[in-house]
C-alpha positions as a printed NumPy array, in Angstrom:
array([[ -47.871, -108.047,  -74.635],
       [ -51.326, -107.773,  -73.144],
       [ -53.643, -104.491,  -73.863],
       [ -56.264, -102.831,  -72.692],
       [ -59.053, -101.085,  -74.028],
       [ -61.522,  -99.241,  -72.483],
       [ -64.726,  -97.911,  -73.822],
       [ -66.776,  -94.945,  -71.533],
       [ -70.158,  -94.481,  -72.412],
       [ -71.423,  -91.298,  -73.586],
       [ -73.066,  -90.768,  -70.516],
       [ -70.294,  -91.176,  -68.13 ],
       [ -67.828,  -88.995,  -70.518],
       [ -70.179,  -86.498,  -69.812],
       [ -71.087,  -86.833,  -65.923],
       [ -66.522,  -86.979,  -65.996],
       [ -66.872,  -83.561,  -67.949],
       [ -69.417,  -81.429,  -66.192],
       [ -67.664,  -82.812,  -62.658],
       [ -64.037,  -81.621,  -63.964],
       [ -65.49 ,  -77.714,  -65.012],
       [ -67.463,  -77.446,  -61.652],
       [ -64.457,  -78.413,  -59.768],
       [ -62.416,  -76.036,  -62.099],
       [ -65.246,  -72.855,  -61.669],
       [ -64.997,  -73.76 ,  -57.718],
       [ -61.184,  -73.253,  -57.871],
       [ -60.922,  -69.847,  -60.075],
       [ -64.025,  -68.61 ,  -57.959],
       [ -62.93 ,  -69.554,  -54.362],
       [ -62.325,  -66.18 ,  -52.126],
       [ -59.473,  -65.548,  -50.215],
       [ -59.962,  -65.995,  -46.218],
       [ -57.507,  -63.685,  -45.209],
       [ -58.269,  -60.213,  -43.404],
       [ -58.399,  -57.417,  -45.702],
       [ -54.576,  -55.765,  -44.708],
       [ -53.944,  -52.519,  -45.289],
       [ -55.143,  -48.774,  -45.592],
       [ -58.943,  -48.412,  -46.123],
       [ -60.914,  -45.731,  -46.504],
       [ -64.883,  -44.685,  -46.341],
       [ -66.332,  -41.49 ,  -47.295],
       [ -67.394,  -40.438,  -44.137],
       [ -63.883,  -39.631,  -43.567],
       [ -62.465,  -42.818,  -41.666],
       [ -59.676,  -44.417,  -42.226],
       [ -58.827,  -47.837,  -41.297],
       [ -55.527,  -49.473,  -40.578],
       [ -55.525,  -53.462,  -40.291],
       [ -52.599,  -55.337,  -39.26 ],
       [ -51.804,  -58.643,  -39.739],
       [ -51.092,  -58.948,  -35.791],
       [ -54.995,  -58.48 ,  -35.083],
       [ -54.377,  -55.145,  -34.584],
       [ -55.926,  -52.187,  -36.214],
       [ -56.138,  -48.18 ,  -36.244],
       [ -59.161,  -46.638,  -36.708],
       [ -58.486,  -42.669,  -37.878],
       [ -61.632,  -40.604,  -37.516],
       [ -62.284,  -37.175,  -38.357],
       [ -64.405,  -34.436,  -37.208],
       [ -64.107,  -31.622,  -39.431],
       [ -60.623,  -30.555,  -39.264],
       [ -59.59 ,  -32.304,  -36.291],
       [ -58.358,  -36.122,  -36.004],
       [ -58.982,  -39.332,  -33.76 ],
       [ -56.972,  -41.919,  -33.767],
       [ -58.266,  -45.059,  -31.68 ],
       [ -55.991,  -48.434,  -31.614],
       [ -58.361,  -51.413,  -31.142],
       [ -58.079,  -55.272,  -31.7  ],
       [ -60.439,  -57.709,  -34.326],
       [ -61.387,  -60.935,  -35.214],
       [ -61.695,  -61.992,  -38.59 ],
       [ -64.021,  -64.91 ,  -39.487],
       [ -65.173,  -66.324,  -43.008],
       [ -66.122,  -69.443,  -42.109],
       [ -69.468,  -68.302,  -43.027],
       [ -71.663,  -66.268,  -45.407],
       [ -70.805,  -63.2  ,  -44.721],
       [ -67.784,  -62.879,  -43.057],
       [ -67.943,  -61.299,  -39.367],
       [ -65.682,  -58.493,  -38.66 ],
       [ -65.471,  -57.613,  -34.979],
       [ -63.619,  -54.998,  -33.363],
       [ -62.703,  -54.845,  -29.786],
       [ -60.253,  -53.609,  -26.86 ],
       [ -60.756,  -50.319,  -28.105],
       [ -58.343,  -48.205,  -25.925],
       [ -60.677,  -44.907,  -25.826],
       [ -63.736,  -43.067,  -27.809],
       [ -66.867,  -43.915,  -27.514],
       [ -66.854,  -47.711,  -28.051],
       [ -64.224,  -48.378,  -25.206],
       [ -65.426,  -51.537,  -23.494],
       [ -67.67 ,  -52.525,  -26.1  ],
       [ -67.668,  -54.883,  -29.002],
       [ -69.038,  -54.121,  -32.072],
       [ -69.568,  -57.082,  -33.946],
       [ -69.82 ,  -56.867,  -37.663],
       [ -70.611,  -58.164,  -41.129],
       [ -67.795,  -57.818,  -43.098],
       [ -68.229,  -58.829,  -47.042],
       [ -65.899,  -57.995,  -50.24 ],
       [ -67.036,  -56.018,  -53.098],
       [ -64.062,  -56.245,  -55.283],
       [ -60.142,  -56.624,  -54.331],
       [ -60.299,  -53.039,  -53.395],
       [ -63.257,  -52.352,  -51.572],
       [ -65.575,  -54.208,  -48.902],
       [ -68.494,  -53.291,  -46.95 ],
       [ -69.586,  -53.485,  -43.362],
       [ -72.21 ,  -53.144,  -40.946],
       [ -71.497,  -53.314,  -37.316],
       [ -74.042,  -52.901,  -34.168],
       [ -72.407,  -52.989,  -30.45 ],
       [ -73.218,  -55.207,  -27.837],
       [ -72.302,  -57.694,  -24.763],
       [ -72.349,  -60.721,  -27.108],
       [ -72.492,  -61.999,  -30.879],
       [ -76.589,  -61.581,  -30.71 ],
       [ -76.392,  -57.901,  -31.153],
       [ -74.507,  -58.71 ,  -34.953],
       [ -76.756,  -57.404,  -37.693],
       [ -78.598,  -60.379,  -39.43 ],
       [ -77.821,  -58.591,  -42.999],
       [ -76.317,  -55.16 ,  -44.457],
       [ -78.915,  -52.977,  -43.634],
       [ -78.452,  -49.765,  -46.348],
       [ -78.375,  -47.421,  -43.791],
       [ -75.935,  -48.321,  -41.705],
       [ -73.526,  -50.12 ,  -44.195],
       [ -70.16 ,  -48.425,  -44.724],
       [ -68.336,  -48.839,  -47.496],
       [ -64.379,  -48.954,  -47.789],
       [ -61.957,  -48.564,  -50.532],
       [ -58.068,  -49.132,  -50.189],
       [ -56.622,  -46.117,  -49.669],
       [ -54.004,  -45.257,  -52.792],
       [ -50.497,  -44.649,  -51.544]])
């Protein structure tokens, strides 16, 4: 019977070490790339509705009346930040416009967003400007 044994040095035991945590940290810290489904909500009294479809409700309200506007988006996290952009609205204000839009989670139940319309992807914002950033929480059942 023939064995083997193999000495690592010190070194290398340690470059194997530090290259096994990083790729653990990466894996426990990666972030989900999937649309954030559900009911949302933002203090300035809208309410969102995403579907998995690509469809989506936005709810607005103006005092005590209600809007309700059914619109399409595209979801993208490729990149740092995400983009968000809503289209096909079928009436309001925004109807034949595209508002393209940073889109970035804060926690598992809340994200922010800043949009700014426009003909194509040059009008996005090039960060979350404070004053026009909304942010949404899931709404509780």
């Amino acid at each position: 019977m023939l064995e083997t044994t193999v000495r690592l040095s010190p070194p290398l035991l340690l470059a194997a070490a530090v290259s096994l945590v990083i790729a653990a940290f990466l894996a426990c810290n990666s972030t989900p790339c999937s649309p954030p489904y559900g009911t949302w909500e933002a203090e300035e009294g809208h309410l969102w509705v995403i579907l998995p479809d690509g469809r989506m409700l936005w709810i607005m309200r103006f005092g005590s009346q209600f809007d309700t506007v059914h619109l399409s988006y595209r979801y993208r996290c490729s990149q740092t930040p995400a983009t968000l952009d809503l289209h096909d609205f079928d009436g309001g204000p925004w109807q034949g416009k595209v508002l393209y839009g940073l889109f970035e989670r804060t926690s598992d139940t809340s994200f922010r967003f800043c949009t700014a319309a426009g003909t194509d992807p040059s009008a996005r914002p090039a960060y979350f400007d404070q004053t026009e950033t909304v942010r949404f929480f899931r709404k509780k059942p």
